[in-house]
C-alpha positions as CSV (number, residue, x, y, z in Angstrom):
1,X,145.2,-50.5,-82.8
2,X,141.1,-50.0,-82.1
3,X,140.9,-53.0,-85.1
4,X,143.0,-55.0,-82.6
5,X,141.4,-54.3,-80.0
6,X,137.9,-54.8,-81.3
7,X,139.2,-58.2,-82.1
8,X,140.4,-59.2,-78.6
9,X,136.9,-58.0,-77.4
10,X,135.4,-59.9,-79.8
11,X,137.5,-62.9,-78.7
12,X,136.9,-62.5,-75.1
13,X,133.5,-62.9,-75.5
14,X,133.6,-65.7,-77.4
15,X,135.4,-67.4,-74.7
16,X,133.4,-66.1,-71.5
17,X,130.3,-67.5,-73.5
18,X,132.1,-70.4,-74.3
19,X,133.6,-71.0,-70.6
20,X,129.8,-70.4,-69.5
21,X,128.3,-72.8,-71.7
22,X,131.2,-75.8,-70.5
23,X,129.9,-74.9,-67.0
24,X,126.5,-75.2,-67.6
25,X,127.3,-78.9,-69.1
26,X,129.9,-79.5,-65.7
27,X,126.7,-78.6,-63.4
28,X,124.0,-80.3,-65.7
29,X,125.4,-83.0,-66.7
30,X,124.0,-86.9,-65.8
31,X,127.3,-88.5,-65.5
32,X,129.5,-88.2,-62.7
33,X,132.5,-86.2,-63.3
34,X,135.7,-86.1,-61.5
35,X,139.4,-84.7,-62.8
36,X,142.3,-85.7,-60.6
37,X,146.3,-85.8,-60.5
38,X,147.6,-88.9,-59.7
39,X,149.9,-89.5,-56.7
40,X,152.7,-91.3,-57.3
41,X,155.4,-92.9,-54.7
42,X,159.8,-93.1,-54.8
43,X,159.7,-95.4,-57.7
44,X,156.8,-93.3,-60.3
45,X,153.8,-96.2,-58.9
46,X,150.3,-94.5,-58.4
47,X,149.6,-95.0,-55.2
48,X,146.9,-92.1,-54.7
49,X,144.3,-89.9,-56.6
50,X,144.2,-86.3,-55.2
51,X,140.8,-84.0,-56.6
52,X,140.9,-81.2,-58.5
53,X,137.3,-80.7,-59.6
54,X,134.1,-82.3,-59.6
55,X,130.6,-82.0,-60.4
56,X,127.4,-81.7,-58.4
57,X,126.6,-85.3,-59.9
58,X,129.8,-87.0,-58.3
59,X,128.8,-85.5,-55.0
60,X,125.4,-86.8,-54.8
61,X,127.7,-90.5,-55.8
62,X,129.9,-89.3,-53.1
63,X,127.3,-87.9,-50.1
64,X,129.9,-85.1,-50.2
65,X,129.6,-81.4,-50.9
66,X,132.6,-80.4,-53.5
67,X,134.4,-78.2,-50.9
68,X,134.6,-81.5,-49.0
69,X,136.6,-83.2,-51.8
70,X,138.0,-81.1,-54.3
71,X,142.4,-81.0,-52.7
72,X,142.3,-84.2,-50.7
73,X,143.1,-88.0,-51.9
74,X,140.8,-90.7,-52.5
75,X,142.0,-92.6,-50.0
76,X,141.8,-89.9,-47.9
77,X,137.7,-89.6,-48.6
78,X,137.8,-93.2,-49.1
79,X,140.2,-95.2,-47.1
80,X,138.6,-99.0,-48.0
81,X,139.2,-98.0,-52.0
82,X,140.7,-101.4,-53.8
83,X,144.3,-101.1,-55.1
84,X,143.4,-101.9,-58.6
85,X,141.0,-98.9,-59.2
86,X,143.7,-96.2,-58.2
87,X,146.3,-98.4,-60.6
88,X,144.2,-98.2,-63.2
89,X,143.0,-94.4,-63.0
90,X,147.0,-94.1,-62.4
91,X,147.7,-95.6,-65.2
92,X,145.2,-93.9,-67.3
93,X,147.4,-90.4,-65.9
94,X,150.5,-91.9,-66.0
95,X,150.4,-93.0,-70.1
96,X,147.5,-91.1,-71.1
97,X,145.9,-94.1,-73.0
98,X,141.9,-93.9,-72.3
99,X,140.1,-96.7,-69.9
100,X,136.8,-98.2,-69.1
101,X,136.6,-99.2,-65.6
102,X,134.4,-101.2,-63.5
103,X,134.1,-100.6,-59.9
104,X,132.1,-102.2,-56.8
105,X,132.3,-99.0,-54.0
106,X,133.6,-100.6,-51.1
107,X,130.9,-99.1,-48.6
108,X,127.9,-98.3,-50.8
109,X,128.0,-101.7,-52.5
110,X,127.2,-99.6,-55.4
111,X,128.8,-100.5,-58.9
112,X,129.9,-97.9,-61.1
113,X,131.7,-97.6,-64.5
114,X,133.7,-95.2,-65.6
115,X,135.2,-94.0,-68.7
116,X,138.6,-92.4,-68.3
117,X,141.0,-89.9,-70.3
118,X,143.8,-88.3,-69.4
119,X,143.3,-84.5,-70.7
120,X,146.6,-83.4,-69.3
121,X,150.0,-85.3,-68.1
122,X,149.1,-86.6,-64.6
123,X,146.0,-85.9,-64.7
124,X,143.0,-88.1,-64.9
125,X,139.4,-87.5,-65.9
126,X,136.1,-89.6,-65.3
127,X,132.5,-90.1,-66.0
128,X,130.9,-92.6,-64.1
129,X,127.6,-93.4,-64.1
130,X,125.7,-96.1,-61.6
131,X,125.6,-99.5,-63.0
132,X,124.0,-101.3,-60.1
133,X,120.8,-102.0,-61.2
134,X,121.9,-103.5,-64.8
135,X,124.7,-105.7,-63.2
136,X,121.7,-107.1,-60.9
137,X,119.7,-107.8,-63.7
138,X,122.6,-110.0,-65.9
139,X,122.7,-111.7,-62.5
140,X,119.2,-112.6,-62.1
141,X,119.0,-113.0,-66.0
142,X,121.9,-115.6,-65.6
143,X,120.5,-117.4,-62.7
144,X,117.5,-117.9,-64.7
145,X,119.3,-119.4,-67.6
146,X,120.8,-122.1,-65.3
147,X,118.3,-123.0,-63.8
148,X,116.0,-123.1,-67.0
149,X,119.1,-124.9,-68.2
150,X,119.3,-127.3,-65.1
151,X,115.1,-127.9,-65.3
152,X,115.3,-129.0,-69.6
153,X,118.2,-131.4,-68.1
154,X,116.4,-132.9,-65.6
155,X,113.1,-133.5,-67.5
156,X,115.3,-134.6,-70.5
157,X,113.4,-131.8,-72.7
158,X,114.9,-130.3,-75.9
159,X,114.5,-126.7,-76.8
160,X,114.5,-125.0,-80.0
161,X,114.3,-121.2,-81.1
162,X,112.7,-120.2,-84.0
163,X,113.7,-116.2,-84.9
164,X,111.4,-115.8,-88.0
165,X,112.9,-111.9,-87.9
166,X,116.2,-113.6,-88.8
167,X,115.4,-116.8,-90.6
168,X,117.3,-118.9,-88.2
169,X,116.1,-121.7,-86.2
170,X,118.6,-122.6,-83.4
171,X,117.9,-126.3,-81.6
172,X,119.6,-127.8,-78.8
173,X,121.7,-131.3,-78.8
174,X,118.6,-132.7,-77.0
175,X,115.7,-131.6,-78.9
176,X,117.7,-132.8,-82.0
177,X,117.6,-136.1,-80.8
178,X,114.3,-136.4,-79.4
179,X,113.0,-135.7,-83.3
180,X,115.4,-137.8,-84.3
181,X,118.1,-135.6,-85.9
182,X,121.3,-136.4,-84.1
């Protein structure tokens, strides 16, 4: 009996120290962590996301304090939230087959993507981090493109790309034949 008992000690420690260290990750953490059930109507469709935890992370994406989320729906923090984000975390909940999502926040204008999970049957659980500033730089980097694109059209220049890292020359349809290679 006091061998078994040393071991249950033993093992309760373990886990304290272990449930202390998770909830030093859940509070230190970088990405934005949310775990919710999914709300489902008559026929088994999600049709809502209702909180069950999240980190201080998600609240600073939020501008709420956890008390101010955690047991109410998303549409209830966020009424303007797009159908296809609350199918998709449903889904996620509802088969437990993982997701990466991509969302614009429908006040913020903020864009976020998330990885999903389901870690128990109905249950759904993000990290989301803010992608804003990379999906503004793909846009400006695609704008430039084009219109580097549009200004070698209109001065009928050709281009070519020399990677001497890679030992590959790439050269357009135009500066082909303009050195007479076409």
């Amino acid at each position: 009996a006091v061998l078994v008992f040393l071991l249950v000690r033993r093992a309760e420690r373990r886990l304290q120290r272990n449930e202390a260290a998770l909830q030093l990750l859940f509070e230190k953490m970088f990405g934005a962590f949310a775990l919710q059930e999914v709300v489902c109507d008559e026929s088994g469709r999600p049709v809502d996301l209702r909180y069950l935890a999240v980190n201080p992370a998600f609240e600073a994406i939020a501008g709420l304090p956890a008390n101010a989320i955690v047991g109410r729906t998303m549409r209830e923090i966020l009424p303007e939230t797009e159908e296809h984000l609350v199918e998709d975390l449903g889904r996620v909940a509802v088969t437990g087959q993982a997701a990466h999502v991509q969302n614009r926040h429908p006040v913020k204008g903020r864009w976020y993507e998330a990885s999903a999970y389901s870690p128990a049957p109905g249950q759904v659980a993000t990290v989301s981090r803010d992608i804003t500033a990379q999906r503004e730089i793909d846009q400006a980097r695609q704008v430039a493109e084009e219109r580097l694109r549009l200004a070698l059209a209109g001065a009928e220049l050709g281009m070519w790309d020399w990677r001497a890292d890679l030992g590959t020359v790439t050269v357009a349809e135009r500066w082909a034949a303009i050195i007479g290679r076409r």
